[in-house]
Kinemage of the C-alpha trace (Angstrom):
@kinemage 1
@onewidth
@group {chain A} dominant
@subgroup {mainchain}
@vectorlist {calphas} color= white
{ca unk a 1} P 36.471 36.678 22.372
{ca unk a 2} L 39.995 36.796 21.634
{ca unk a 3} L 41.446 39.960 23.856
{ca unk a 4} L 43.143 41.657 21.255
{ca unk a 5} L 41.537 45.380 21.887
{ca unk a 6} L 41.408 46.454 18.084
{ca unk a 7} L 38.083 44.793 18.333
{ca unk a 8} L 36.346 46.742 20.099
{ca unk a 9} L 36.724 49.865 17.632
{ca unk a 10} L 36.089 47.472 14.851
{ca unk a 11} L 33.011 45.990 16.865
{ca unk a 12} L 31.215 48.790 17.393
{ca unk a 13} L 31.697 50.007 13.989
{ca unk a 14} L 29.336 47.080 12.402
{ca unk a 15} L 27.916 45.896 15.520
{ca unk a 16} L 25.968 49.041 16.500
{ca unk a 17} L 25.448 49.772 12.730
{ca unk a 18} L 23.267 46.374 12.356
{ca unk a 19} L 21.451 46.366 15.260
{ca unk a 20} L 20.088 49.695 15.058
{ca unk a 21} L 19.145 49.066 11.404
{ca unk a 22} L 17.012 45.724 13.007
{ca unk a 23} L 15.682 48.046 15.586
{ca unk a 24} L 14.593 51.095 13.380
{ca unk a 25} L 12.666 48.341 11.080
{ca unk a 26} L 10.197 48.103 14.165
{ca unk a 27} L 9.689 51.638 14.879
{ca unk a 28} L 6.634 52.799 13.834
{ca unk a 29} L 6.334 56.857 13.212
{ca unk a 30} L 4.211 58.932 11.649
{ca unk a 31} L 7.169 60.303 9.515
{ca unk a 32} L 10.160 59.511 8.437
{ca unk a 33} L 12.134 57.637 10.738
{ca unk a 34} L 15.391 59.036 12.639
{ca unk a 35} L 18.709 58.353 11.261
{ca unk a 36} L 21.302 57.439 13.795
{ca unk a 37} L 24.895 57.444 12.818
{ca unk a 38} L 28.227 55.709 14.597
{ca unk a 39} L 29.601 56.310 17.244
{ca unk a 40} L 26.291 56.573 18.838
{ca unk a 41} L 26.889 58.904 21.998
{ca unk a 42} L 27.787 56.577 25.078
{ca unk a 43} L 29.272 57.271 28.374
{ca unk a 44} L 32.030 54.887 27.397
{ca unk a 45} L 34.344 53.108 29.475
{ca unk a 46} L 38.184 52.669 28.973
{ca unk a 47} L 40.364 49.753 29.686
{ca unk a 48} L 40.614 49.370 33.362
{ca unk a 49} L 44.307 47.504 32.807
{ca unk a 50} L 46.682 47.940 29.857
{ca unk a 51} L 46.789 50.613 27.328
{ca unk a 52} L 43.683 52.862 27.289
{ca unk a 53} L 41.753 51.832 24.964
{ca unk a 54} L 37.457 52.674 24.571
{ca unk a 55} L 35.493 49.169 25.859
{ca unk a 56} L 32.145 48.276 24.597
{ca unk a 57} L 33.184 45.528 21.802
{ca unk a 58} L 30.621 42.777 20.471
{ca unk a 59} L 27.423 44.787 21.131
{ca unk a 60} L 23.890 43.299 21.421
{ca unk a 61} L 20.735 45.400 21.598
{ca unk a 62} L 17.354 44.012 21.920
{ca unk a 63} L 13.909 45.566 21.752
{ca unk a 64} L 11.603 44.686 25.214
{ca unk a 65} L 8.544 45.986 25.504
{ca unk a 66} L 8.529 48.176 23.383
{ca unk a 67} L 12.057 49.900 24.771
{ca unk a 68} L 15.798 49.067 23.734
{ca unk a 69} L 18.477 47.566 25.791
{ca unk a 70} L 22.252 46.961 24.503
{ca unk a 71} L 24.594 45.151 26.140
{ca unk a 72} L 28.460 45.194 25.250
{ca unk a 73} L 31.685 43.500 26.526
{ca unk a 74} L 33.045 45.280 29.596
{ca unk a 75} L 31.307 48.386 29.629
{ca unk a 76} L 30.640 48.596 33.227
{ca unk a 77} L 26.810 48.246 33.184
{ca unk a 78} L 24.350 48.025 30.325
{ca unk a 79} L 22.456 50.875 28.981
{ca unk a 80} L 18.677 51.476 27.838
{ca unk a 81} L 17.101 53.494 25.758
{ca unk a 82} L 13.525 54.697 24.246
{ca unk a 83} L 14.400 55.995 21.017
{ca unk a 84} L 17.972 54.550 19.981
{ca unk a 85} L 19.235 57.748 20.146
{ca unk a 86} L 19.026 58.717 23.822
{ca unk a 87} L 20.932 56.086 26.287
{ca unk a 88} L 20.931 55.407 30.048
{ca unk a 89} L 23.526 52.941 31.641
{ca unk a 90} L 22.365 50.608 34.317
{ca unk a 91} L 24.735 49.295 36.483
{ca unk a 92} L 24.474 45.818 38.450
{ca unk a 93} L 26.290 43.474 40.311
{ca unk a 94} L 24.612 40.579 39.169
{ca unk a 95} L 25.946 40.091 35.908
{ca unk a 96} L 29.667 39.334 35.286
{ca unk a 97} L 30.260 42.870 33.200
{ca unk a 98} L 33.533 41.763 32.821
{ca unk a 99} L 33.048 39.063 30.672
{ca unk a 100} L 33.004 39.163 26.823
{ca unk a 101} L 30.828 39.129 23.836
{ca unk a 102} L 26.987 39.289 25.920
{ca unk a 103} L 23.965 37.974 23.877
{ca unk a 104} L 20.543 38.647 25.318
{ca unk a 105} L 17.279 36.852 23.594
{ca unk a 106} L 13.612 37.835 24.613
{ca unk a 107} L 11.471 34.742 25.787
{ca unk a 108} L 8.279 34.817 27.938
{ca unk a 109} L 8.739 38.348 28.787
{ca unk a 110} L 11.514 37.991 29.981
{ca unk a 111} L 15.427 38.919 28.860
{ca unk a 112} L 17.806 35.895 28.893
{ca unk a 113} L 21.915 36.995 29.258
{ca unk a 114} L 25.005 35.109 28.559
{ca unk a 115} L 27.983 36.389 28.058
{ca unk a 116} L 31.550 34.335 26.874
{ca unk a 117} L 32.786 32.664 30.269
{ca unk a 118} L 36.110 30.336 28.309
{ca unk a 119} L 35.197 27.399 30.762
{ca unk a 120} L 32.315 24.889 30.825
{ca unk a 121} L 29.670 26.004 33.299
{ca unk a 122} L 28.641 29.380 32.282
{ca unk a 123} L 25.977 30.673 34.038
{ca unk a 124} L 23.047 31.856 31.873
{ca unk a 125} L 20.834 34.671 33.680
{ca unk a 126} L 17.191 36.327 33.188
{ca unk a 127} L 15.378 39.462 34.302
{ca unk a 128} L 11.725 40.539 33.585
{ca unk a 129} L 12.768 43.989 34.964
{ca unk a 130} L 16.187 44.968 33.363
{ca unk a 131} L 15.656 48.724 34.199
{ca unk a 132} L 15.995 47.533 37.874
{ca unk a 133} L 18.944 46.156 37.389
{ca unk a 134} L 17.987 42.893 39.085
{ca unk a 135} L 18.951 39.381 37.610
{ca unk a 136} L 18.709 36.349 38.438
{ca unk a 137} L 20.286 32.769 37.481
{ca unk a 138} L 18.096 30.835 34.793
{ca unk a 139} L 20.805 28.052 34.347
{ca unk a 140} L 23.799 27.876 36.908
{ca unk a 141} L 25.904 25.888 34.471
{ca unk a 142} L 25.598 25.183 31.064
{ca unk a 143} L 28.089 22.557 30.125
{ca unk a 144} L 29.532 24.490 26.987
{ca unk a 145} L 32.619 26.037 27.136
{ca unk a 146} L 31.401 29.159 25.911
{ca unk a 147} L 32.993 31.983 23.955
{ca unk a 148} L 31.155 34.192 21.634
{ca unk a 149} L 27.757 33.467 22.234
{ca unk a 150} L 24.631 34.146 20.079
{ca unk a 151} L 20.950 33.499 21.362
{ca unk a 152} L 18.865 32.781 18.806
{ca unk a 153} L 15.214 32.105 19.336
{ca unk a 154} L 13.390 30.952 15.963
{ca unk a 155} L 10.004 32.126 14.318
{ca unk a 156} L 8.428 28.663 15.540
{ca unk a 157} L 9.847 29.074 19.445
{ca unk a 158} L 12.698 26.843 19.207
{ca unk a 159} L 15.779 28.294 20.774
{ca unk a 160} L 19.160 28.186 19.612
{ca unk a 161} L 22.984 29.278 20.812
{ca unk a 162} L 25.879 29.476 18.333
{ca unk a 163} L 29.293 30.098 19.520
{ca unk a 164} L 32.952 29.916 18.578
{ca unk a 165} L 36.025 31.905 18.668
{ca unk a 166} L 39.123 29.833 17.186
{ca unk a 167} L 41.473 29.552 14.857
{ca unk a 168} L 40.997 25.575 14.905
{ca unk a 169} L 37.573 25.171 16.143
{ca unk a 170} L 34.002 25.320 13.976
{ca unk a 171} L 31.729 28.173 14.980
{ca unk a 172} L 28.875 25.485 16.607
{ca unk a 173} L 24.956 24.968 17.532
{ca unk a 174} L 23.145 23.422 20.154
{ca unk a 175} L 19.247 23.387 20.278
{ca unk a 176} L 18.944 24.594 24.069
{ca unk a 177} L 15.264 23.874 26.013
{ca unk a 178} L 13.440 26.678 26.397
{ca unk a 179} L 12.680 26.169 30.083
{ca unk a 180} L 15.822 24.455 32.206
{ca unk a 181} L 18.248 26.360 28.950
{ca unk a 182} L 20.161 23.391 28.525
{ca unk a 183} L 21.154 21.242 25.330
{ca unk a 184} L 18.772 19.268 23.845
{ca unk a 185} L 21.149 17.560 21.925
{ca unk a 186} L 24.952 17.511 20.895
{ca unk a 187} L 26.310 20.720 19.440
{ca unk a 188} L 26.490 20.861 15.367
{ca unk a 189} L 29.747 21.913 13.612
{ca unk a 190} L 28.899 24.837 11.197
{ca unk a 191} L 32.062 25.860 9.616
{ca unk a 192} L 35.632 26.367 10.050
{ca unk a 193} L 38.012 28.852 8.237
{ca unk a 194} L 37.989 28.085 4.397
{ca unk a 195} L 41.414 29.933 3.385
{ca unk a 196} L 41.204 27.745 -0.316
{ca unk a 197} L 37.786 29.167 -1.462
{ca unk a 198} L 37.544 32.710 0.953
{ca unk a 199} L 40.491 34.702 -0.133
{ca unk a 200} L 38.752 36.941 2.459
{ca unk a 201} L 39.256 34.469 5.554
{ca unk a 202} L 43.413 34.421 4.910
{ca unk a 203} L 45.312 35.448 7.694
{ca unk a 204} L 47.606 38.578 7.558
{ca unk a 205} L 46.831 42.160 6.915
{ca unk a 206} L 47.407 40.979 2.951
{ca unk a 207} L 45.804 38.128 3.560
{ca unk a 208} L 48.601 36.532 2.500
{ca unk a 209} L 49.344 34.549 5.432
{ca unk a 210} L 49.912 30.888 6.368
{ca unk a 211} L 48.934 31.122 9.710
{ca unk a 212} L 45.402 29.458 10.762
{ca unk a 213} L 42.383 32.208 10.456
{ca unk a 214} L 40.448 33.176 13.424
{ca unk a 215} L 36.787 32.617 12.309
{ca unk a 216} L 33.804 34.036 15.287
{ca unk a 217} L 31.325 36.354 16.255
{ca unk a 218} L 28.327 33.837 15.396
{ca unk a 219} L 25.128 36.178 14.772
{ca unk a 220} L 22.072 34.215 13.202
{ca unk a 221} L 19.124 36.396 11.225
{ca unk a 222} L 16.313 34.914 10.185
{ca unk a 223} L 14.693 36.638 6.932
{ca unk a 224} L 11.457 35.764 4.675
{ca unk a 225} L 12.103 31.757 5.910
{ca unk a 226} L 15.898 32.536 4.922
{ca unk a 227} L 18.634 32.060 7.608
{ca unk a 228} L 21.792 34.231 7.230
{ca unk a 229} L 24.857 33.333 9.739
{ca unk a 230} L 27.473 35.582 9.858
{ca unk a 231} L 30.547 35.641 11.443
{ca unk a 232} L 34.040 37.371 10.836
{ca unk a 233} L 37.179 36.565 10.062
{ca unk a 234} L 40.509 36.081 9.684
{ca unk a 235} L 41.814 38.535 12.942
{ca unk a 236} L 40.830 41.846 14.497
{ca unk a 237} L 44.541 42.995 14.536
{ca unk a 238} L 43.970 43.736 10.554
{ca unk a 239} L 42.398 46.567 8.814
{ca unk a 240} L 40.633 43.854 6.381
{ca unk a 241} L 39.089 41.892 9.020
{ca unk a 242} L 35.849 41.251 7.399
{ca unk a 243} L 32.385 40.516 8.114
{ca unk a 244} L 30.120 38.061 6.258
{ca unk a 245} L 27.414 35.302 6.305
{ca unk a 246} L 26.150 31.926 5.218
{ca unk a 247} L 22.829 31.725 3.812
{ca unk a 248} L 20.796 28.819 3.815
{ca unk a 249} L 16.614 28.546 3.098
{ca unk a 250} L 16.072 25.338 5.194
{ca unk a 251} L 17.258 25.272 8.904
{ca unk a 252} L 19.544 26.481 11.541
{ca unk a 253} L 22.531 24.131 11.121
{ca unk a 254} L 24.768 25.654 8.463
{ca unk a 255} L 27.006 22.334 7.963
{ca unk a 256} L 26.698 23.819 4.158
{ca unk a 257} L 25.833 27.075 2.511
{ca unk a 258} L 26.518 29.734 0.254
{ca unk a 259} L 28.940 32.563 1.436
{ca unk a 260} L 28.402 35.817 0.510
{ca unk a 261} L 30.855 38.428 1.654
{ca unk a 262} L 29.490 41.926 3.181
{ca unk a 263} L 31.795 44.037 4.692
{ca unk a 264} L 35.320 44.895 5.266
{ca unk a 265} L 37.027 46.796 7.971
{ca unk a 266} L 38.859 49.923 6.558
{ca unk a 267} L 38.480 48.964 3.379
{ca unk a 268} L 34.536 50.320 2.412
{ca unk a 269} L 31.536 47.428 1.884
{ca unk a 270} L 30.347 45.859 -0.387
{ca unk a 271} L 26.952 44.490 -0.778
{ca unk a 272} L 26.191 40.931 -2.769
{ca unk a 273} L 23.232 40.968 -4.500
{ca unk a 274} L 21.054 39.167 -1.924
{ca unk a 275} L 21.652 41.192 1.487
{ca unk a 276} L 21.512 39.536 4.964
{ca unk a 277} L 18.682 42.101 5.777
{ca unk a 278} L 16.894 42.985 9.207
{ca unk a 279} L 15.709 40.398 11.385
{ca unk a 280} L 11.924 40.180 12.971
{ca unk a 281} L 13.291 41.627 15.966
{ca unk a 282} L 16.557 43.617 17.441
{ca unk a 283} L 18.693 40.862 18.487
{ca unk a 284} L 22.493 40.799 18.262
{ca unk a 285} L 25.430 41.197 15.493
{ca unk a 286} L 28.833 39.816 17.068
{ca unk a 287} L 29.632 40.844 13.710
{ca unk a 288} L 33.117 40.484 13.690
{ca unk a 289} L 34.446 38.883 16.211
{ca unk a 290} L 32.459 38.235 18.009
């Protein structure tokens, strides 16, 4: 969640681009499917304060019931759509908008929303009728001090939240209960910036500084009993900030894995040979940054 506002061009760029591709793999049509492109057409907002710069960095967009919602860092409202092509923005005063990075998970028919609060007790909220634009508070204060957050509910009903946005801290997870939303147990280290073995993860627009790397944007995809964790790195400010994941065939807590880079910003893609491909589900990239 770091404030720098080159992420939120960068953000949209892969964040959209993922989460549509999750959300395409659902729809079922008679033909072939629709192709939707970036920038997907948005009644953006600009910074309210500073230079003016577009909003709606760190994107999530879930599928619920059958329709889409996506949710992005202040933008003013949320917006919802039937086809991923078409979008409607929903305002509310019940969710801080003005926060950062917002995850949403679908549990119970029911949305759960978090968004990065930078203090222990961050409120976690739920609505059963987002088009209304009515929340309400599923967990007044979850004792994480929370900053880039990533619901991630598992193929056996266990849920999850990863989050981390440092350049000294681990991204982390923390099993949460599925009912009161709190932590079952004490959060896991995952990773922190490797700068020895990720040439990608050096700071600098060279990456050929000694600064500490910004690692964040957690975003966990589950795929044919494979877990993929991405996350980006080493700072929006630069043109190579990059994208890529951990993969790992056993559980959620990546303490180990094997890295396989996937994207760079301004600099093209490139693909490894084992993808992290579409989740089950349209859930969230925080992609970079996040």
């Amino acid at each position: 969640m770091r404030t720098n506002k080159n992420r939120v061009f960068f953000l949209i760029f892969f964040g959209l681009t993922a989460t549509f591709y999750r959300g395409y793999a659902q729809l079922k049509t008679s033909s072939r499917p629709a192709i939707v492109c970036n920038p997907i057409n948005l009644n953006y907002r600009f910074a309210l304060e500073g230079v003016s710069r577009r909003e709606a960095a760190d994107p999530t967009a879930i599928n619920f019931k059958g329709e889409f919602y996506l949710f992005a860092s202040k933008s003013g409202g949320y917006w919802h759509s039937t086809d991923l092509v078409n979008w409607n923005l929903i305002t509310t005063k019940d969710l801080p908008l003005e926060d950062y990075a917002p995850t949403a998970v679908v549990m119970r028919d029911t949305i759960f929303f978090v968004a990065s609060s930078g203090k222990n007790g961050t409120v976690i909220y739920k609505s059963g009728d987002p088009k209304s634009g009515k929340w309400k508070v599923a967990n007044p204060a979850l004792p994480i001090n929370l900053v880039d957050p990533d619901l991630f509910l598992d193929t056996d009903g266990r849920l999850y939240l990863y989050y981390g946005c440092s350049n000294v801290d681990p991204i982390r997870v923390v099993e949460l209960d599925t009912k009161s939303l709190m932590p079952l147990n004490k959060p896991v280290d995952c990773f922190v910036a490797d700068r020895t073995d990720h040439g990608w993860e050096r700071f600098g627009e060279h990456n050929d500084s000694q600064k500490p790397s910004w690692i964040e944007g957690a975003w966990m995809t589950k795929h044919n009993g494979k877990y993929y964790l991405q996350y980006g790195a080493p700072g929006t400010e630069f043109s190579g900030y990059a994208d890529g994941p951990f993969q790992k065939g056993v559980d959620v807590f990546f303490s180990n894995g094997q890295t396989q880079h996937i994207a760079f910003h301004g600099t093209g893609y490139k693909v490894p040979e084992a993808p992290a491909p579409a989740n089950e589900g349209v859930q969230k990239l925080k992609g970079a940054g996040k």
